[in-house]
VMD Tcl script that draws the C-alpha trace (Angstrom):
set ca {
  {0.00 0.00 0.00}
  {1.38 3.22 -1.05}
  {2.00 6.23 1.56}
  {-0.99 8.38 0.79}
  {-3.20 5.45 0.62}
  {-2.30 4.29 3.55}
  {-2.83 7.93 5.47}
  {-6.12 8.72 4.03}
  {-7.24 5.29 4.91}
  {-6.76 4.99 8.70}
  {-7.18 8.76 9.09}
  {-10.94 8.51 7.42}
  {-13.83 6.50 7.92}
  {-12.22 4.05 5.70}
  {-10.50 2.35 8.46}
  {-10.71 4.83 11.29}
  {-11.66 2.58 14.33}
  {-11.66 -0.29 12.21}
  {-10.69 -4.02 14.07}
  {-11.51 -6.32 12.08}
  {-9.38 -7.49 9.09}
  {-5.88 -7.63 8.44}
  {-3.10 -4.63 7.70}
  {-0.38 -5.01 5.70}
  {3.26 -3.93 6.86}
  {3.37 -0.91 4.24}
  {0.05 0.17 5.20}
  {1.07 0.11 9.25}
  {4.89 1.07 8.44}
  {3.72 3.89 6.31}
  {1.45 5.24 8.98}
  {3.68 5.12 11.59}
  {6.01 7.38 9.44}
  {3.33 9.89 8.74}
  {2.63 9.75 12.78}
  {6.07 10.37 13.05}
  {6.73 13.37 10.90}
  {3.12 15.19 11.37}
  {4.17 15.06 15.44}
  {7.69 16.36 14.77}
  {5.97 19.00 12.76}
  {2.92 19.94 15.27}
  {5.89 19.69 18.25}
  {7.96 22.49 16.05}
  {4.88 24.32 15.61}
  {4.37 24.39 19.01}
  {6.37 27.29 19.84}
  {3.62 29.65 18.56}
  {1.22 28.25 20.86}
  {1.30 27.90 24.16}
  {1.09 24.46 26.47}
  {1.51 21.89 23.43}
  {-1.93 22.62 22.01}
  {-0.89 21.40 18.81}
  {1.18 18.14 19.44}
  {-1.83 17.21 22.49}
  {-4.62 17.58 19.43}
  {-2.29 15.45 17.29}
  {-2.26 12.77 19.55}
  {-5.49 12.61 20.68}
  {-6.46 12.28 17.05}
  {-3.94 9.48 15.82}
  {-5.15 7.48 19.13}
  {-7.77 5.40 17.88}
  {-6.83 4.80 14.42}
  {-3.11 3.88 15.13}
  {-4.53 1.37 18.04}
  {-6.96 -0.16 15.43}
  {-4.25 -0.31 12.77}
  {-1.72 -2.22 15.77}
  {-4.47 -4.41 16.21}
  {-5.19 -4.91 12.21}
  {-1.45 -6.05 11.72}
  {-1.29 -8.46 14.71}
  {-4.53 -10.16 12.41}
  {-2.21 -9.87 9.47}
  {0.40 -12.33 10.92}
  {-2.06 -14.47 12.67}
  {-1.98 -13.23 16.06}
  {-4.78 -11.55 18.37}
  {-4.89 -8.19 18.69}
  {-4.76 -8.64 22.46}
  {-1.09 -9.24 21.56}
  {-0.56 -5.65 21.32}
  {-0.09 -5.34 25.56}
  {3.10 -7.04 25.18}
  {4.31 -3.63 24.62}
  {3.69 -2.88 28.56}
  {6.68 -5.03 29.15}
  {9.93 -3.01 29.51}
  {12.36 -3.74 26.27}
  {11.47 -6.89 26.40}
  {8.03 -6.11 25.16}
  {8.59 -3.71 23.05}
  {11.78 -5.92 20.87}
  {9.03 -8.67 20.17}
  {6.25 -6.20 19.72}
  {8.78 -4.19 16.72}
  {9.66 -8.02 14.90}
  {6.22 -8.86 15.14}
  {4.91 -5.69 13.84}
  {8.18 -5.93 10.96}
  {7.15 -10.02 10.27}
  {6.10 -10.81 6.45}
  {2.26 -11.25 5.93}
  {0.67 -14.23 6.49}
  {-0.03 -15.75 2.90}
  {-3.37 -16.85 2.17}
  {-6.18 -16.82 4.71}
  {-6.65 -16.45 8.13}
  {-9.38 -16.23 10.86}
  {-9.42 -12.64 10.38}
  {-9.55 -12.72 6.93}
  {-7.66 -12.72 3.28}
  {-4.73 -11.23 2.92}
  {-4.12 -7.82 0.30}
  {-0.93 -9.03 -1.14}
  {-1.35 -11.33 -4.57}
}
mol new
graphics top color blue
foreach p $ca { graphics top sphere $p radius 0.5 }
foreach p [lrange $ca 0 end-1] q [lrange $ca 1 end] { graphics top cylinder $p $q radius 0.2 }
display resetview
């Protein structure tokens, strides 16, 4: 899935709270760079306005669609999305949370459905 898709997807109703399906890892790794540089962005616009107004909107926004996406991708490679609390673990966590979140798509079908890729 291509950058822009991928934005305007899980920042519309396309996908906004969506939890059911399956993500790809462009679609969740392309997100997570647009989260990335649209915070860096609201955090240097920040200085015009006073107690983080901008950055605190920002991530109140990106909340619920970058849970459901987390929770789409841990479909994608066969795993509940209840999986996703292993990132409350100190390092530990958060290493197999990143090579889970970086693991190749599960080919074919799953329980939570067909997979994008051909």
């Amino acid at each position: 899935m291509e950058f822009t898709q991928s934005v305007k997807r899980n920042m519309t109703t396309g996908a906004y709270a969506q939890i059911t399906g399956r993500a790809s890892r462009s679609e969740y790794w392309s997100f997570v760079l647009f989260t990335t540089l649209a915070g860096a962005a609201a955090g240097a616009l920040d200085i015009f306005f006073p107690g983080d107004l901008l950055q605190s909107l920002f991530s109140i926004a990106i909340f619920i669609p970058g849970i459901a996406l987390g929770i789409r991708r841990m479909h994608d490679i066969g795993k509940s999305g209840w999986w996703l609390l292993i990132g409350l673990i100190p390092i530990i966590g958060w290493i197999v949370l990143i090579v889970w979140l970086a693991t190749k798509s599960d080919a074919g079908s799953n329980q939570w459905g067909v997979t994008e890729r051909a």
